[in-house]
N, C-alpha and C positions, 0 to 999 in steps of 0.2 A: 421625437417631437421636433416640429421645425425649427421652433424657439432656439433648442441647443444645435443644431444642426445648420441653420443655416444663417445667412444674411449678407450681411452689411457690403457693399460693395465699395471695396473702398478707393476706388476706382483707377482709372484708367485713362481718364480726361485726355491725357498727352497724346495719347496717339491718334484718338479721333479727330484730332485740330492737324495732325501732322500728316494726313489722308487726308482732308477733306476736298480734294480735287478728285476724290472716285468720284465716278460717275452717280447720280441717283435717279432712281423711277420715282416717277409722278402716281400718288394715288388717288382715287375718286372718290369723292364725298361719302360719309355714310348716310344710309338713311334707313334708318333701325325702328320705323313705324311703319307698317305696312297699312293698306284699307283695313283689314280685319284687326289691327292689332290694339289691345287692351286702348282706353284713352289715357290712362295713367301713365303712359310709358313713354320714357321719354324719348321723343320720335327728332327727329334731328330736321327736320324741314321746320319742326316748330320750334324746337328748341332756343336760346340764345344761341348765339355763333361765337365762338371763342373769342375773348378778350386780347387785343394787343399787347398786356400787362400780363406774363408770365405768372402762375400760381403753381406754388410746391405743397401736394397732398400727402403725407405721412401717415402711415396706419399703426397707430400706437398698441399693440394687444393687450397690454397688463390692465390700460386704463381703457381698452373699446372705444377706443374715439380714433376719428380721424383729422389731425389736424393741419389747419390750410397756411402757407406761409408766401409772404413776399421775397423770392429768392434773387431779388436784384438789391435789395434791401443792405446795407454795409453789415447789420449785424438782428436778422431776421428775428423778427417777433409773431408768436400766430396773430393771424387776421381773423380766422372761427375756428370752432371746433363743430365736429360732426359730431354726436352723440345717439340718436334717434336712427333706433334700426340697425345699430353696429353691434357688433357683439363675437369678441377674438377677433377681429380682423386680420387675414395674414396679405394674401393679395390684391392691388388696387391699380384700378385700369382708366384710361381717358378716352374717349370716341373725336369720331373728326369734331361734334358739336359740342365738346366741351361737355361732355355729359360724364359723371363719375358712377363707377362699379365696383362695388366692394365686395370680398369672396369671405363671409362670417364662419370661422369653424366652431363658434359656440351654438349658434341656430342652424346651422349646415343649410344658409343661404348664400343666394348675391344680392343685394339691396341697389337700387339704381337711383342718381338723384341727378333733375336737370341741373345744368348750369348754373352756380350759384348758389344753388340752394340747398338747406341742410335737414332738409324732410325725405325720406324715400320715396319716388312716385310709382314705383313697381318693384318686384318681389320674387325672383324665379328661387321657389322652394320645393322644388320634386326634382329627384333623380341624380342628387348631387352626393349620394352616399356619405360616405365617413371623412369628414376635415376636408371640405373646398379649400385649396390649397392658393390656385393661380388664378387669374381670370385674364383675357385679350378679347378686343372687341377686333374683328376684322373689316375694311374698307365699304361693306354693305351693311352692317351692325350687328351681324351673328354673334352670340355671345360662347367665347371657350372656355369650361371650366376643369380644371384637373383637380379630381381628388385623390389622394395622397394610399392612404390603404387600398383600395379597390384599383390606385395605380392605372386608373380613364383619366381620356380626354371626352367630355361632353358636350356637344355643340347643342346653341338651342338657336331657332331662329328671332328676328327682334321682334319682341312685343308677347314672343310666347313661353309659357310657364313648361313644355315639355320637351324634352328634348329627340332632336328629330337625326341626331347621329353620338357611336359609341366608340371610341376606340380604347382597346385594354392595349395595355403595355405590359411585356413580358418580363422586366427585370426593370430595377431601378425604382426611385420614387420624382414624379414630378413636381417640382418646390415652384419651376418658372416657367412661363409663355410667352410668347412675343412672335411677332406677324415680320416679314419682311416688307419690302414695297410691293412686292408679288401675290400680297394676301397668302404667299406660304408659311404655316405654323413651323415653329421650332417651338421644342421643349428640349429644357434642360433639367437631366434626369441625375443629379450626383457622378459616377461616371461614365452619363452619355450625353450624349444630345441626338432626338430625333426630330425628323424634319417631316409634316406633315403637310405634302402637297395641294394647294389650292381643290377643292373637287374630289378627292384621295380620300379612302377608307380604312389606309393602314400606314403607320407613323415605319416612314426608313429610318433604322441607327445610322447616323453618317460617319463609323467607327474614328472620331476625334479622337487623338491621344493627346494626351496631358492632364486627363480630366479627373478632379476626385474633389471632391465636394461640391460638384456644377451645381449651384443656385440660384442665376443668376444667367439673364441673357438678353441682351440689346442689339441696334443696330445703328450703324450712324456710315450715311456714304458708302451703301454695301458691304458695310466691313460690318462682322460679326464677333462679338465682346460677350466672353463665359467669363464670369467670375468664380473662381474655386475658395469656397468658403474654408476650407480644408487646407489648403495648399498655400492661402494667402496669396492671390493672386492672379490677375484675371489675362486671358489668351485671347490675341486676337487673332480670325481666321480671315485668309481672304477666299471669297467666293467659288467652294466645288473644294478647297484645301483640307486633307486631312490634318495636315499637321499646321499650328500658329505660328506665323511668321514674327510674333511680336509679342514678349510677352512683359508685365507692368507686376511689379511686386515692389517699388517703393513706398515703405510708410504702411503696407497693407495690414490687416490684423481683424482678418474674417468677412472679404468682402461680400456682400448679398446683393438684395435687388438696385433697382438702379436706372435713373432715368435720363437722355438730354433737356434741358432746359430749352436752350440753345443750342444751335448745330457746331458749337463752340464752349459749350459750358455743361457739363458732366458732375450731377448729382449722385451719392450715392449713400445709401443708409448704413450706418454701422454698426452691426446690432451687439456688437462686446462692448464697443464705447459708449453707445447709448450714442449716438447724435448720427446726423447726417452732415457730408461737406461736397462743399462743389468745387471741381478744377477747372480751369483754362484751358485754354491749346497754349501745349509746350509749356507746360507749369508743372512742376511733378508736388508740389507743398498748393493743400488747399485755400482758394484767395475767401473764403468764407466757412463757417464751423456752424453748423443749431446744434444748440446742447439743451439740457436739459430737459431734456425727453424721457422715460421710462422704460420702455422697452419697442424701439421702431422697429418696422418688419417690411413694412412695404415703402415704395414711392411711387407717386406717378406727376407729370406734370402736362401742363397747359401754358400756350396751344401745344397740341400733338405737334412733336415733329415727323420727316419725313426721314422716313431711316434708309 
């Protein structure tokens, strides 16, 4: 069960601040409503366009809610709760348009809600098998979903309820997803990570060593950040490297998912502590703690950064 298996990232802050002179790709808007596509769905031309003012999304499973926090805030209090259409939540995703997507293992859906708002405007519920684990929206609005026993990646296009590609994975289970600037998938598989090319029908292992409990996977400044929920302790790679030149285990104690706020501020959920904290650049002690939470599984924030 992911619950025991995975989480909290408890991050790694430090080093994205100490890199951030990599170089970054520019990505292109999404726009995840086609002509044909549902009018319930949230289409990102109409969408609101993300807020200035940073928001931190936390997927609670015990209590099925999702809730929204001011993470600039000195000592964060929720600002809403999502309730309506959640149900287990484990992974939760942002679009360029501030649009949220949640991956429910109790309905074995995604719930989608614009900007803002804490009603679902669409619903892709076929073809997601047993426990929707992860979800990533990529640069055009394709939604990835991995589910966990049946061990697929399932893409759907924006606005449609069926999915128009499958990829099975041969070993491992997918807990995490995440796009680079390239619109190339990574998943992080416990002890893998595969990398799933732009346009590609088949996910390559990109035989990483270090890895054992991979949960967890972000990017910041083309550097690429696995959290080893197992291991305590998250590795960073840089670019085409098998092996991490860098690796963060202060203070750690079952890192999981994990998002930037800021291209300098590194949130990450902690699912043995129950809270989420965020670091600085060059901070290794969190300058911010949310407790009392019940059991966090995901994070995502707003605006999307550029990884």
């Amino acid at each position: 069960m992911k619950a025991t298996l995975q989480h909290p990232t408890l991050v790694f802050l430090t080093v994205a601040f100490a890199f951030a002179g990599c170089n970054n790709a520019s990505q292109s808007s999404v726009v995840p409503g086609g002509a044909n596509a549902p009018t319930g769905f949230a289409d990102a031309r109409h969408a609101p366009q993300p807020s200035p003012s940073p928001k931190l999304y936390v997927a609670e499973e015990a209590t099925s809610t999702i809730v929204v926090f001011d993470p600039t805030a000195p000592s964060p209090t929720p600002q809403a709760v999502i309730t309506k259409g959640i149900s287990r939540p484990w992974g939760i995703a942002i679009d360029r348009a501030a649009n949220l997507y949640v991956a429910n293992e109790g309905t074995r859906t995604v719930t989608v809600y614009r900007a803002g708002q804490t009603k679902p405007s669409f619903q892709i519920d076929s073809g997601l098998g047993d426990i929707p684990a992860a979800v990533a929206v990529d640069s055009t609005g394709n939604v990835f979903v991995s589910t966990v026993r049946h061990r697929e990646i399932v893409a759907f296009h924006p606005g449609h309820k069926h999915a128009y590609q499958s990829v099975r994975l041969i070993k491992g289970t997918p807990f995490a997803l995440a796009f680079d600037a390239g619109d190339n998938l990574f998943i992080a598989d416990q002890k893998y990570v595969y990398e799933l090319p732009r346009g590609a029908t088949k996910a390559i292992d990109l035989g990483l060593s270090g890895l054992d409990g991979a949960d967890g996977i972000a990017f910041s400044n083309g550097l690429m950040y696995v959290t080893n929920y197992t291991l305590n302790d998250v590795l960073v790679y840089k670019p085409g490297a098998r092996s991490p030149f860098l690796k963060l285990s202060a203070g750690m104690y079952g890192p999981g998912s994990s998002t930037f706020v800021k291209p300098d501020e590194f949130f990450q959920v902690n699912h043995i502590g129950y809270n989420v904290e965020g670091f600085k650049r060059r901070q290794l002690k969190p300058f911010v703690t949310i407790s009392g939470l019940n059991n966090p599984i995901g994070v995502a924030s707003t605006p999307l950064q550029n990884p």
